[in-house]
C-alpha positions in Angstrom: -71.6 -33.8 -35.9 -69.7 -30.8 -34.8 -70.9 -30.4 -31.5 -70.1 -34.2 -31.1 -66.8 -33.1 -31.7 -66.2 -30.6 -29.8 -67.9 -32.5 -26.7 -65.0 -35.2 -27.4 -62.3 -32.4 -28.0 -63.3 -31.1 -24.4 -63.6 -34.8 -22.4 -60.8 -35.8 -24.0 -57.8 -33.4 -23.8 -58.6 -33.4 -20.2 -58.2 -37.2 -19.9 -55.0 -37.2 -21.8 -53.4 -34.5 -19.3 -54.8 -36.4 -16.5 -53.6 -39.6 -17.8 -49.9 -38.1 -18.5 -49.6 -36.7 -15.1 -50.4 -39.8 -13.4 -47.5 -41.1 -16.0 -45.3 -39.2 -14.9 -45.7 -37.8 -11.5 -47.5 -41.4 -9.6 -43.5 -43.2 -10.5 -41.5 -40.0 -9.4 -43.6 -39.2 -6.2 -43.7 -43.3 -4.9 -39.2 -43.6 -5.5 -38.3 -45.9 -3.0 -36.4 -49.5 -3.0 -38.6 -52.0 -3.6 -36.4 -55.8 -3.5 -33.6 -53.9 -4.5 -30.8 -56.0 -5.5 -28.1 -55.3 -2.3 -25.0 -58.0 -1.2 -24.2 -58.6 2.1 -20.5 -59.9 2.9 -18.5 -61.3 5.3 -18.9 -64.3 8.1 -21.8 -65.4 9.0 -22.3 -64.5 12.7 -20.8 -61.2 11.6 -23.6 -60.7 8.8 -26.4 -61.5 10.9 -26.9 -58.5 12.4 -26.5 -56.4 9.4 -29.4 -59.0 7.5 -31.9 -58.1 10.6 -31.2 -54.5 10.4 -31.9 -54.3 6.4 -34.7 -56.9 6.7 -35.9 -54.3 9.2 -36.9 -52.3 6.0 -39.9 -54.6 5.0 -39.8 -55.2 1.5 -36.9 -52.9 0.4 -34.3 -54.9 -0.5 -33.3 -58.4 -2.1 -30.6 -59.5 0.4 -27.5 -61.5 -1.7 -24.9 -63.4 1.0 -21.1 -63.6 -0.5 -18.5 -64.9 1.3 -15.8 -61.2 1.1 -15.5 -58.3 -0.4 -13.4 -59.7 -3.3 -16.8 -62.1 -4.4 -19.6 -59.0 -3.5 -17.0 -56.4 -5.9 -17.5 -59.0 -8.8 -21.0 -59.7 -8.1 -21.1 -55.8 -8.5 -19.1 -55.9 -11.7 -21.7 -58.1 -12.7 -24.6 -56.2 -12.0 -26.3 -59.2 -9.8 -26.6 -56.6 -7.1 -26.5 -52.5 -7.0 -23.9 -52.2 -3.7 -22.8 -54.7 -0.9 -21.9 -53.4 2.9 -18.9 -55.8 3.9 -18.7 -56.3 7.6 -14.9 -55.6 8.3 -13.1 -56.0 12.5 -12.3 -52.2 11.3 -16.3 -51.4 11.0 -18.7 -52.1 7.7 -17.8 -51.2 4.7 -20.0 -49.7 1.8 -19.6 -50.7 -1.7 -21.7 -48.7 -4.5 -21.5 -48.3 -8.0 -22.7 -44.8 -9.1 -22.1 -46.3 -13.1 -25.7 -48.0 -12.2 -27.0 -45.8 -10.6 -26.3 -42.4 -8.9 -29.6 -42.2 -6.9 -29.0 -45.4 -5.9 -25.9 -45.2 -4.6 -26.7 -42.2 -2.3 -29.5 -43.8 -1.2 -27.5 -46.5 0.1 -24.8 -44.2 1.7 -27.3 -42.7 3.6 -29.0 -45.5 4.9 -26.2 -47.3 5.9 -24.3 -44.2 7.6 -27.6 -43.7 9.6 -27.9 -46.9 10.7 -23.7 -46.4 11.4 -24.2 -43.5 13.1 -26.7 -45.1 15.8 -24.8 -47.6 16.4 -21.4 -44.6 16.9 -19.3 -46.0 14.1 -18.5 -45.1 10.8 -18.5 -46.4 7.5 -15.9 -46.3 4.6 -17.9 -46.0 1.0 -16.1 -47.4 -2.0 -17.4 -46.4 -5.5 -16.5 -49.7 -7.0 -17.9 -48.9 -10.3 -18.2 -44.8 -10.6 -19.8 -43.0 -13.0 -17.7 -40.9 -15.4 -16.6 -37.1 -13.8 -18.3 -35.8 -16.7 -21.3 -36.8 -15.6 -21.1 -37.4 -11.8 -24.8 -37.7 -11.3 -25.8 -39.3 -14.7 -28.1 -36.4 -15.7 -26.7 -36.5 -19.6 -27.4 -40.4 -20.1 -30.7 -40.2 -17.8 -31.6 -37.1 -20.4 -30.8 -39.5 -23.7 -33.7 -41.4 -23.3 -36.5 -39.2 -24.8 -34.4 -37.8 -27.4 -33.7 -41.0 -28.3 -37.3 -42.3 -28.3 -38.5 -39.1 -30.0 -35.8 -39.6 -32.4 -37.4 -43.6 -33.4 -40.9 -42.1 -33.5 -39.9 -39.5 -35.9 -38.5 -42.0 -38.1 -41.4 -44.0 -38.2 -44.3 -41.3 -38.5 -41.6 -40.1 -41.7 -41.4 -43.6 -43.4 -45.5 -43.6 -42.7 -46.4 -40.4 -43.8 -44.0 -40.5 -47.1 -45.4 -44.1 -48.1 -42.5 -46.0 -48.2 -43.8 -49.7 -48.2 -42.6 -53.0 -47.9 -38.7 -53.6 -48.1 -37.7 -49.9 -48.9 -39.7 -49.0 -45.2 -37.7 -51.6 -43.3 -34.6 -50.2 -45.5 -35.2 -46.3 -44.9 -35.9 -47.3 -41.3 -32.5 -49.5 -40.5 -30.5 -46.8 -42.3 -32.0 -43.8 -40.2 -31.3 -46.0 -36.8 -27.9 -46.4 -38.0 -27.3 -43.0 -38.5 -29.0 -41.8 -35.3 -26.6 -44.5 -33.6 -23.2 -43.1 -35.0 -24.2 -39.9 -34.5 -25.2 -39.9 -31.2 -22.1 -41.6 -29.7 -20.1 -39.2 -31.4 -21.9 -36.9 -29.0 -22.2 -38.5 -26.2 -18.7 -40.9 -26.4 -16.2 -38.6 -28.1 -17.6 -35.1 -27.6 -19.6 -34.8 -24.0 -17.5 -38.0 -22.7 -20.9 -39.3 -20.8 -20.2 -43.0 -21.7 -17.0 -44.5 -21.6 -17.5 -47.9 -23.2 -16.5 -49.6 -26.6 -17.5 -46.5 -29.2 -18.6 -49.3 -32.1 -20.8 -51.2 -29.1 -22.6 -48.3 -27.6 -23.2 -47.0 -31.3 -25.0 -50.1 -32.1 -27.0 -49.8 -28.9 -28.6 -46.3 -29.5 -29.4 -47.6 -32.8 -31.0 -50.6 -32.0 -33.1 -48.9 -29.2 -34.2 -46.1 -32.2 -35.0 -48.6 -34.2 -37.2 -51.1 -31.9 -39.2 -47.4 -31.4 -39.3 -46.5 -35.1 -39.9 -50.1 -36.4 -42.7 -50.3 -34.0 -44.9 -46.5 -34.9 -44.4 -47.6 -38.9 -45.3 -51.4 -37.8 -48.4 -50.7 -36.5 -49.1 -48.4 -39.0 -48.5 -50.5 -41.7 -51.5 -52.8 -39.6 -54.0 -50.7 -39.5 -53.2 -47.2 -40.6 -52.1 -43.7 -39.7 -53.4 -43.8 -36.5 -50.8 -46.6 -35.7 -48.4 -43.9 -35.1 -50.3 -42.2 -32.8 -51.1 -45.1 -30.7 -47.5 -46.6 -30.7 -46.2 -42.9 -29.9 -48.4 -42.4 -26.8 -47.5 -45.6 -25.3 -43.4 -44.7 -25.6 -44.2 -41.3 -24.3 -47.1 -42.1 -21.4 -45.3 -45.6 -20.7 -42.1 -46.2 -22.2 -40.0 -42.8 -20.8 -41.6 -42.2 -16.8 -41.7 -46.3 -16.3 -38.0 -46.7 -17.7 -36.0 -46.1 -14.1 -33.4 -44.2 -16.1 -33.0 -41.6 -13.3 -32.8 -43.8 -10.2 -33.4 -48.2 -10.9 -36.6 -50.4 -12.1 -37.0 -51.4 -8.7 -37.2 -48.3 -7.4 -40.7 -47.4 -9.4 -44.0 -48.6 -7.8 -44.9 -52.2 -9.7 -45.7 -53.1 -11.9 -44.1 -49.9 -14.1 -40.7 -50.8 -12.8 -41.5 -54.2 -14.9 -43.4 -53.0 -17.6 -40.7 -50.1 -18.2 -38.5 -52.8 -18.5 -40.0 -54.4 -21.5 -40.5 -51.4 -23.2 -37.9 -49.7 -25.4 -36.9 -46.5 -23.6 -36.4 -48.8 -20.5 -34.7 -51.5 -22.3 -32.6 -49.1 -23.6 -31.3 -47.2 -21.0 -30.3 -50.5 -19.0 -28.2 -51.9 -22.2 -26.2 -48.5 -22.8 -25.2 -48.4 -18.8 -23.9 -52.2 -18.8 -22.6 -51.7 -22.3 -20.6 -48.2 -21.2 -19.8 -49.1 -17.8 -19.7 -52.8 -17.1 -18.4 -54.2 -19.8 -21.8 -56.0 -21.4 -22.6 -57.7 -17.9 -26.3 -58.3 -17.8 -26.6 -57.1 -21.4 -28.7 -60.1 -23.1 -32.4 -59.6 -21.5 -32.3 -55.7 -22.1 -30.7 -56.4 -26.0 -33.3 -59.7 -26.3 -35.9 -57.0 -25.8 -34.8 -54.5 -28.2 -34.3 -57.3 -30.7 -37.6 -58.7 -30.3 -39.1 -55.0 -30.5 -37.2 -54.4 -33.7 -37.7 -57.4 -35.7 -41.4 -57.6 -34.8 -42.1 -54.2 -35.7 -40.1 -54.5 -39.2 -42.2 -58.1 -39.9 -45.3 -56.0 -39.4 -43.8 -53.8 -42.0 -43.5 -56.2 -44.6 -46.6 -58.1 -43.1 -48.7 -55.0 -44.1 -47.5 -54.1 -47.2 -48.1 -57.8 -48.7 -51.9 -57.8 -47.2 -52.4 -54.3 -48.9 -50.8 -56.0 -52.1 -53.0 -59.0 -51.5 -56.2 -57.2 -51.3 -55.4 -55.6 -54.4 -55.0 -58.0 -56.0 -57.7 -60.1 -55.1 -60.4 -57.2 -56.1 -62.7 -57.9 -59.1 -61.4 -56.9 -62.1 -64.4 -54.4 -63.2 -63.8 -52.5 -60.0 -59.7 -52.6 -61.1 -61.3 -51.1 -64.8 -63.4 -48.6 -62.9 -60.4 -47.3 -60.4 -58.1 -46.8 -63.3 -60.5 -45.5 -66.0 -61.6 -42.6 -63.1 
């Protein structure tokens, strides 16, 4: 028996760090637009020739037509599309939003100004939607996801590993979210200053996206044991945090981890807090559906468990009942 385990201690540890790498590194090293969301404004016969020179880019971007600047700013506002480049008799015009994303936006700068720069003009970027100056390049919001993540599966391996069950679980585990919420916009809203938002809303979004975490580990646990919260932590940490496009956009990971990041919590997360912050809940409902979904699923598996432990207690025969409590 032991050298069985030591045969799977040494195959295994190497196909966990093989399997993390590939996590982590295959999204960062493949970062490229993939149907990115960008507008296109301005006249028609004007446009055209700014359309064949992005379509030129197989692939790389999802090309929205708007009439002027005034509609691709809103659609902007609304998070439809990432930037627009408005053709202008002065020369194009870039419009970015950093909020979304910083990497974004640069990318976009430099792809337009080279493609400016061939042609010998220039081009005028406006930051429609900037981020905040204390975080220029969003490092500090990029950095709140695993915190945050760690921060749900902590709470969940706790309310496992003590043996809370049932309605005090689901209790211990809303109250912990809540407190990791208020706590962490105090830190990030009123002390660091990295999200500039409503302070009640983005409170109520880092607790919901602790709690979809933490209501999943002790869900799953409450299924089919201890090893729940191992399983439900790996996935987070192998899945949730490289494939959540908090450091540049979903659709700039390979697919399908731009989509899958999506659906997972970390991901989910990180797209609520920057429309809650910095666009004033556009595009909010699919990232706070998700969370919702996560958090009330994991919670009913909570419950669920506990009342099919109580069950099969209850249903055991009653000599085995004498036995267990005699011994």
């Amino acid at each position: 028996m032991s050298t069985r385990r030591l045969i799977a201690v040494v195959v295994l540890v190497p196909v966990l760090a093989a399997l993390a790498l590939w996590a982590f590194a295959w999204p960062a090293a493949r970062t490229a637009p993939r149907d990115l969301p960008l507008g296109v404004a301005g006249p028609a016969a004007a446009t055209a020739q700014v359309e064949r020179q992005l379509a030129q880019r197989d692939g790389a971007f999802e090309i929205h037509r708007y009439a002027d600047e005034a509609a691709a700013r809103d659609a902007i506002e609304d998070r439809t599309v990432y930037g627009a480049v408005v053709v202008t008799p002065q020369g194009p015009e870039l419009l970015t939003a950093s909020a979304a994303s910083p990497t974004v936006a640069q990318m976009l700068q430099q792809a337009v100004a080279r493609q400016a720069a061939a042609e010998g003009t220039e081009v005028r970027t406006v930051d429609v939607v900037p981020a905040p100056e204390s975080d220029p390049r969003g490092a500090a919001l990029t950095a709140s996801v695993l915190p945050l993540a760690l921060a749900g599966m902590a709470a969940g391996a706790a309310v496992t590993l003590l043996g809370l069950r049932g309605a005090r679980a689901a209790t211990a585990l809303v109250g912990a979210a809540a407190l990791i919420g208020v706590t962490t916009a105090a830190l990030a809203h009123s002390w660091l200053g990295v999200v500039a938002g409503d302070w009640w809303a983005e409170a109520a979004v880092f607790a919901l996206s602790t709690l979809a975490v933490s209501a999943a580990v002790a869900g799953l646990a409450a299924l089919i044991g201890t090893a729940g919260v191992g399983i439900t932590a790996g996935v987070m940490m192998l899945f949730g945090n490289p494939f959540s496009g908090a450091s540049s956009a979903p659709q700039m990971l390979p697919e399908p981890a731009g989509t899958i990041g999506q659906w997972l919590p970390p991901g989910a997360g990180a797209t609520l807090l920057r429309s809650v912050s910095f666009f004033d809940g556009a595009a909010a409902a699919g990232p706070a559906l998700i969370l919702t979904w996560w958090a009330a699923l994991g919670l009913g598996a909570v419950l669920l468990g506990n009342a099919l432990k109580a069950r099969t207690k209850s249903t055991e025969p009653a000599s085995e009942r004498e036995l267990a409590t005699v011994g």
